[in-house]
C-alpha positions as YAML, in Angstrom:
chain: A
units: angstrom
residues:
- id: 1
  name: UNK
  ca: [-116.97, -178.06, 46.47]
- id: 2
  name: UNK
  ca: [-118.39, -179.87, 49.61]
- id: 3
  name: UNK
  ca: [-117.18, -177.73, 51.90]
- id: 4
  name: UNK
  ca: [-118.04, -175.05, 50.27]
- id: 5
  name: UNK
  ca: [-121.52, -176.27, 49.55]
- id: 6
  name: UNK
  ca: [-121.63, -177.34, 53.55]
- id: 7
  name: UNK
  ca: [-121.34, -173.60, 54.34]
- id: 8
  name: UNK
  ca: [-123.84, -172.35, 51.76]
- id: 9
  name: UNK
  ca: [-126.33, -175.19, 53.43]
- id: 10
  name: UNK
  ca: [-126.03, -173.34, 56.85]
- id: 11
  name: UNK
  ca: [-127.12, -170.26, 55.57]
- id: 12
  name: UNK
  ca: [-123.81, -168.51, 54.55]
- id: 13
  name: UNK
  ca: [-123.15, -166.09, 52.06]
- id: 14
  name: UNK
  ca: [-119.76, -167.10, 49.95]
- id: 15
  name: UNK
  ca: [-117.38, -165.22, 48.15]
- id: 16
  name: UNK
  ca: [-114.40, -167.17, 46.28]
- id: 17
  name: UNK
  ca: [-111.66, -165.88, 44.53]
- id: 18
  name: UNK
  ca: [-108.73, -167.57, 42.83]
- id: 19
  name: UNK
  ca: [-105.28, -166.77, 41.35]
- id: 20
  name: UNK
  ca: [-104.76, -167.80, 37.60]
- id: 21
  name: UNK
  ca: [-101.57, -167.19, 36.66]
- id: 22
  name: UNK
  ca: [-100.47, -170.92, 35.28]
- id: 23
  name: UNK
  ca: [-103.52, -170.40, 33.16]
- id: 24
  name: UNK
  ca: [-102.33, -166.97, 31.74]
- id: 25
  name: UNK
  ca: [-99.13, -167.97, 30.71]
- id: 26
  name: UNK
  ca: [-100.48, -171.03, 29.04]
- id: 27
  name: UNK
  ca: [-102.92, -168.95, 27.33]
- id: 28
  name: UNK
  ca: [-99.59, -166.66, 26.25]
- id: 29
  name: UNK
  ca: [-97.60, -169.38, 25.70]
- id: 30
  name: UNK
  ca: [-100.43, -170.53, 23.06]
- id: 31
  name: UNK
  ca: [-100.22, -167.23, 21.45]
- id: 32
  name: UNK
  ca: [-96.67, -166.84, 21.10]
- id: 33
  name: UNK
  ca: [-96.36, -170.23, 19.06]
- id: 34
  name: UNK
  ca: [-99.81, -169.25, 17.06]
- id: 35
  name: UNK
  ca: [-98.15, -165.89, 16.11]
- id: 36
  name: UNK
  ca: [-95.44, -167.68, 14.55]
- id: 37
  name: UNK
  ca: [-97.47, -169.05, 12.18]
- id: 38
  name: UNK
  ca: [-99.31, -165.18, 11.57]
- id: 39
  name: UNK
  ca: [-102.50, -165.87, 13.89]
- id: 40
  name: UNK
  ca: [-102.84, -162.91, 16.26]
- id: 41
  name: UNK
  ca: [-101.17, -162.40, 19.72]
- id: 42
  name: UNK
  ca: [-103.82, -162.18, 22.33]
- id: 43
  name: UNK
  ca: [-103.40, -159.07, 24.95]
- id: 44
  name: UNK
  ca: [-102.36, -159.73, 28.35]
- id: 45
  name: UNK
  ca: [-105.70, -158.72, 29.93]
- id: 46
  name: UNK
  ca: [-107.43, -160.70, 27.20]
- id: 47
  name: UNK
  ca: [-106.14, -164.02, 28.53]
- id: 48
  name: UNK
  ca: [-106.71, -163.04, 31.79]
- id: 49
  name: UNK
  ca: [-110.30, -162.44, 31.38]
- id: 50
  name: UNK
  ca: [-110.71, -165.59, 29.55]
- id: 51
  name: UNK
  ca: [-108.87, -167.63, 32.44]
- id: 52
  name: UNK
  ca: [-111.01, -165.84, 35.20]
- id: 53
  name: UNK
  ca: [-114.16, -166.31, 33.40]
- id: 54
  name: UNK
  ca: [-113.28, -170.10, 32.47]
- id: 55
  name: UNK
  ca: [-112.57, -170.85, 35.59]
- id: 56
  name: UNK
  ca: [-114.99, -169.25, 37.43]
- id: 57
  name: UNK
  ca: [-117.61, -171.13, 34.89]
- id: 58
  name: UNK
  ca: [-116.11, -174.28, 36.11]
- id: 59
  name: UNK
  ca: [-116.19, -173.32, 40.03]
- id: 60
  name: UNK
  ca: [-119.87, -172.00, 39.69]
- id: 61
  name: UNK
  ca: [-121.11, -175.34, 37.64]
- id: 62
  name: UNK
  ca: [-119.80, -178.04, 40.20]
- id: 63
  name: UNK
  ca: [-120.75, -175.72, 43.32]
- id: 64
  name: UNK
  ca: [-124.07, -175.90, 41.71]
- id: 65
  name: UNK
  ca: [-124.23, -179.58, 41.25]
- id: 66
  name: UNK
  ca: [-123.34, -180.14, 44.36]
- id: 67
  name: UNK
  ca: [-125.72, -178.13, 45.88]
- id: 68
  name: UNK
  ca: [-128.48, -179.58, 43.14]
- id: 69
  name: UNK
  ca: [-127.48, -183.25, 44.67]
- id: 70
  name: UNK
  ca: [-128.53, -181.74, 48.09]
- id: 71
  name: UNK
  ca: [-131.52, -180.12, 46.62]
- id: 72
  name: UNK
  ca: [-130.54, -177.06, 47.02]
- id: 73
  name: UNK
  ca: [-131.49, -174.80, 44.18]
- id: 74
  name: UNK
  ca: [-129.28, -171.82, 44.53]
- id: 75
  name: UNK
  ca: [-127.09, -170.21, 42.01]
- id: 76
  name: UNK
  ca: [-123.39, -168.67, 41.39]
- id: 77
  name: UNK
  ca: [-122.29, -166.02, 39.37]
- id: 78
  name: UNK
  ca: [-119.17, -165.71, 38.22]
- id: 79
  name: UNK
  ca: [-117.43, -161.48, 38.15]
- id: 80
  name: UNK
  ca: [-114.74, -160.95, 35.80]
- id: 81
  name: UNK
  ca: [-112.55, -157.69, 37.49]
- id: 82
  name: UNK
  ca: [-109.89, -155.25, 36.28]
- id: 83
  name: UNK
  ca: [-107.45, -153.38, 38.31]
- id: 84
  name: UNK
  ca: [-106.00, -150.31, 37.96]
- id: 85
  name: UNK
  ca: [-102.14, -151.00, 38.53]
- id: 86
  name: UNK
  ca: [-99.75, -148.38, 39.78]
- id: 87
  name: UNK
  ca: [-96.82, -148.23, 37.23]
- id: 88
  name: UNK
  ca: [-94.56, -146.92, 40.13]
- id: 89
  name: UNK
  ca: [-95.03, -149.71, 42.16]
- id: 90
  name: UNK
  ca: [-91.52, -150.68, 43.94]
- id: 91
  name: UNK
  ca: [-92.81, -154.30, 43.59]
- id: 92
  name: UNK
  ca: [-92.42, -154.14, 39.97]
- id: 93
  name: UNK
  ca: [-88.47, -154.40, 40.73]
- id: 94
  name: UNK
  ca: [-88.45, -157.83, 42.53]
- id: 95
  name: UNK
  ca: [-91.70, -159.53, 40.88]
- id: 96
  name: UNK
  ca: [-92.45, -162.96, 43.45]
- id: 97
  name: UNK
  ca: [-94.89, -164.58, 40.39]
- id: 98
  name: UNK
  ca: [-93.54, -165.14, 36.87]
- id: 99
  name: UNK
  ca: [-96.20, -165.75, 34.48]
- id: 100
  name: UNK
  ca: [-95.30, -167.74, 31.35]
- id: 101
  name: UNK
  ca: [-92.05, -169.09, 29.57]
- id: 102
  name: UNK
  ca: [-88.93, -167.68, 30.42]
- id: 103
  name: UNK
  ca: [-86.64, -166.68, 27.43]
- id: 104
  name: UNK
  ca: [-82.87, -165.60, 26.81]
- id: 105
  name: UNK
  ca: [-82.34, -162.16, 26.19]
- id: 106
  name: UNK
  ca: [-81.71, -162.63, 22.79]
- id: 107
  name: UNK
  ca: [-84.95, -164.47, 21.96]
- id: 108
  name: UNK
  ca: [-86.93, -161.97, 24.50]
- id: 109
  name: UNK
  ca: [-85.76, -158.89, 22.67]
- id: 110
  name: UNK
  ca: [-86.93, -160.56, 19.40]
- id: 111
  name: UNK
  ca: [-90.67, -161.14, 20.93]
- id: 112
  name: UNK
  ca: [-90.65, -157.30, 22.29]
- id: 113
  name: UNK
  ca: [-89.31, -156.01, 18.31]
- id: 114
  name: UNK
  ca: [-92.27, -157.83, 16.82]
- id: 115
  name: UNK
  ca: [-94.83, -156.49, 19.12]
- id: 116
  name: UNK
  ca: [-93.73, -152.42, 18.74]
...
């Protein structure tokens, strides 16, 4: 967080985002075994959410103790988001980020049967 601290220290205004999708599919992947022993699958956008807000509780608490150990009091915030997704997307043919396990067809068509 220095750097980032370094720029907030000269006065400018900082936006971070990150991507989360190792976190997602670990969250999945933690569902998928749980429901195999009858504890509930968590949605998609569920574990999303909880990755974004996790880590942006982590991001926000050392950016403020960094700051703090310049004495700067100044706060972060951390903004959960949705997005609306276009079901027609062409990019939805050749995805470029995989999120989660990969299965064999047999074992995948099992997971979709016991979620419908």
């Amino acid at each position: 967080m220095r750097p980032i601290a370094d720029l907030i220290a000269d006065g400018h205004r900082i936006i971070l985002t990150h991507g989360n999708g190792p976190q997602v599919g670990n969250i999945l992947r933690r569902s998928e075994v749980g429901a195999e022993h009858n504890i509930y699958p968590i949605p998609m956008e569920l574990c999303v959410a909880d990755t974004q807000g996790g880590m942006g509780y982590m991001i926000c608490q050392c950016l403020e103790n960094e700051l703090l150990s310049r004495g700067i009091d100044h706060r972060c915030a951390t903004v959960i988001t949705t997005v609306v997704v276009n079901d027609d997307d062409p990019d939805f043919a050749h995805p470029t980020k995989p999120i989660g396990v990969f299965y064999r067809e047999e074992e995948a068509r099992r997971h979709i049967e016991r979620d419908h």
